[in-house]
C-alpha positions as CSV (number, residue, x, y, z in Angstrom):
1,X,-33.8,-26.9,67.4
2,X,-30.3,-26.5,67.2
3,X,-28.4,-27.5,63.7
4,X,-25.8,-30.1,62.8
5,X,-22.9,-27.8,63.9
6,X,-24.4,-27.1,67.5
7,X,-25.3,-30.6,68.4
8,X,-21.8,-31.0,68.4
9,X,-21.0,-30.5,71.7
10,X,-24.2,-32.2,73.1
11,X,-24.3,-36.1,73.8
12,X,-25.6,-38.7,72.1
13,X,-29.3,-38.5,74.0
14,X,-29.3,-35.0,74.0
15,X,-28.8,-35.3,69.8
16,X,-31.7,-37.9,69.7
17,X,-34.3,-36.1,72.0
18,X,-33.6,-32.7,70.0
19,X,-34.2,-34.8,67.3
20,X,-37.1,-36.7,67.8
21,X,-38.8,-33.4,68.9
22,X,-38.0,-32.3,65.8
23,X,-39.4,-34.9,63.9
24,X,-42.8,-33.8,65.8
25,X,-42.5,-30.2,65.2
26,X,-42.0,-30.8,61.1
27,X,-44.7,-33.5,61.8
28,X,-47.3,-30.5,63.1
29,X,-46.4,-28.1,60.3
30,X,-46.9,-30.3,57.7
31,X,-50.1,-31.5,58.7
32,X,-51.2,-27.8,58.5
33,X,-49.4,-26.8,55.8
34,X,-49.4,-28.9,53.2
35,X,-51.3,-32.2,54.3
36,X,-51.4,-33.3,50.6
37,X,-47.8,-33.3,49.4
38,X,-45.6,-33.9,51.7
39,X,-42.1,-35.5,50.1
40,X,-40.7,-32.2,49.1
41,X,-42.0,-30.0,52.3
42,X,-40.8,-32.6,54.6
43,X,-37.3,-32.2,53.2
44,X,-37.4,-28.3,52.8
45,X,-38.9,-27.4,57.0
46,X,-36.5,-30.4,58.0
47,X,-33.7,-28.6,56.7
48,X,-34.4,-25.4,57.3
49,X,-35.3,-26.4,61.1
50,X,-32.5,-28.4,61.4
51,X,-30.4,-25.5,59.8
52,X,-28.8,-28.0,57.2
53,X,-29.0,-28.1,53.7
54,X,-31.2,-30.5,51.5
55,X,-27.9,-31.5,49.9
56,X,-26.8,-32.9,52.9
57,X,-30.1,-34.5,54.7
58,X,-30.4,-36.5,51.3
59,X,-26.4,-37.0,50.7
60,X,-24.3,-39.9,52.1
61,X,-22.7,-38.1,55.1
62,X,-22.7,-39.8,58.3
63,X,-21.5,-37.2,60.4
64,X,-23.7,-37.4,63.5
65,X,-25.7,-34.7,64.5
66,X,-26.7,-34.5,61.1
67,X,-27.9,-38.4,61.0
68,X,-29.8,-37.5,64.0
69,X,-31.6,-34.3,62.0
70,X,-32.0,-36.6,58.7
71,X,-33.8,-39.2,61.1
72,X,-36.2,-36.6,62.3
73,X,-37.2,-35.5,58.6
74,X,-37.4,-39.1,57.7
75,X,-39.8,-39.9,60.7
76,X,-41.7,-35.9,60.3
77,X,-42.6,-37.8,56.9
78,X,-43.7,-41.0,57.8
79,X,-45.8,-39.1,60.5
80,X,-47.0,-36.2,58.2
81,X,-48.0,-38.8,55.0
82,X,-50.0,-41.9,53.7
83,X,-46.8,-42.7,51.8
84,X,-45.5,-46.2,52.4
85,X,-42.0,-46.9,53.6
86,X,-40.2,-47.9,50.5
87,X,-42.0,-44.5,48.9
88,X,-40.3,-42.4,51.8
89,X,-37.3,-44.1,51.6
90,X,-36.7,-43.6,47.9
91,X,-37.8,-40.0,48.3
92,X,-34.5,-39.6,51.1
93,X,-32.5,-41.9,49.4
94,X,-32.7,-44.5,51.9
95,X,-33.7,-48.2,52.6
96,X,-37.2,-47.8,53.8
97,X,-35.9,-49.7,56.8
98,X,-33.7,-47.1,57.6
99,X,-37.0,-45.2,58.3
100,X,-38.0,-48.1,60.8
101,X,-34.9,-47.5,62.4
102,X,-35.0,-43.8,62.6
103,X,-38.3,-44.2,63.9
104,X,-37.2,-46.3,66.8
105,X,-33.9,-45.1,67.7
106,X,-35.8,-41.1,68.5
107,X,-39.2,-42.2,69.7
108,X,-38.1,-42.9,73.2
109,X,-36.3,-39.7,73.5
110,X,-39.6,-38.0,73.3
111,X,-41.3,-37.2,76.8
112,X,-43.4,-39.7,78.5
113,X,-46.8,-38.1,78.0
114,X,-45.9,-37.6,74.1
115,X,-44.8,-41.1,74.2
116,X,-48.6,-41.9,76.3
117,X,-50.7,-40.4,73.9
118,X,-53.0,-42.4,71.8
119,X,-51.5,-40.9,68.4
120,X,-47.6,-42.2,69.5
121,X,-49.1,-45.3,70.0
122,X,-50.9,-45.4,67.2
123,X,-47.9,-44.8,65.2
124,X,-45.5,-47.3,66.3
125,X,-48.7,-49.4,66.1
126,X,-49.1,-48.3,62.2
127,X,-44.5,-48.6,61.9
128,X,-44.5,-52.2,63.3
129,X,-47.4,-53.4,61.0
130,X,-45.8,-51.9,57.8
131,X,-42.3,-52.8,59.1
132,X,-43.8,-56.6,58.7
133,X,-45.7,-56.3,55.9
134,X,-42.6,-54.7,53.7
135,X,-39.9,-57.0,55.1
């Protein structure tokens, strides 16, 4: 994965595909690392992967390539946890429909046999649902 200062150059798909496989790859270490506290971890592997610091994943900045690496930690922990939206988005400070929209801005950037297997669909299944039951 390539951090906030080398998306740079790259477009605006190439950022979001990077991204959303990032979101998968925090996603899988998570799950066997530390399947039972996630909020902190997601954070910590997002930023190291993403080669940012937590300051700035949690911070206000809208810079873009750095958006598109905060959106992949914010989707990693929706993936990687029982927590509800509102929990995850208090935990970034973010509107937990920011994490709805993470979620569906870099989910169709991933490949289409990631985006055909049963656990993708599952989770947009299990987004959409909460998505409706929070709003």
């Amino acid at each position: 994965m390539k951090g906030a200062g080398q998306m740079l150059v790259e477009n605006e798909t190439d950022q979001k595909q990077d991204a959303a496989h990032l979101a998968f790859q925090v996603a899988r270490e998570l799950w066997i690392q530390k399947p039972h506290f996630v909020g902190a971890e997601a954070k910590k592997l997002t930023a190291e992967l993403g080669e940012v610091s937590i300051e700035d994943l949690i911070g206000p900045h809208k810079f873009h390539p750095l958006v598109s690496i905060r959106q992949a930690g914010m989707v990693a922990h929706y993936l990687a946890s029982p927590a509800s939206l509102p929990m995850i988005g208090r935990q970034w400070n973010r509107d937990h429909s920011t994490i709805v929209h993470a979620f569906r801005a870099l989910m169709p950037h991933l490949d289409a046999p990631v985006r055909a297997s049963s656990a993708y669909l599952w989770f947009q299944d299990k987004m959409e649902r909460e998505a409706r039951a929070v709003a």
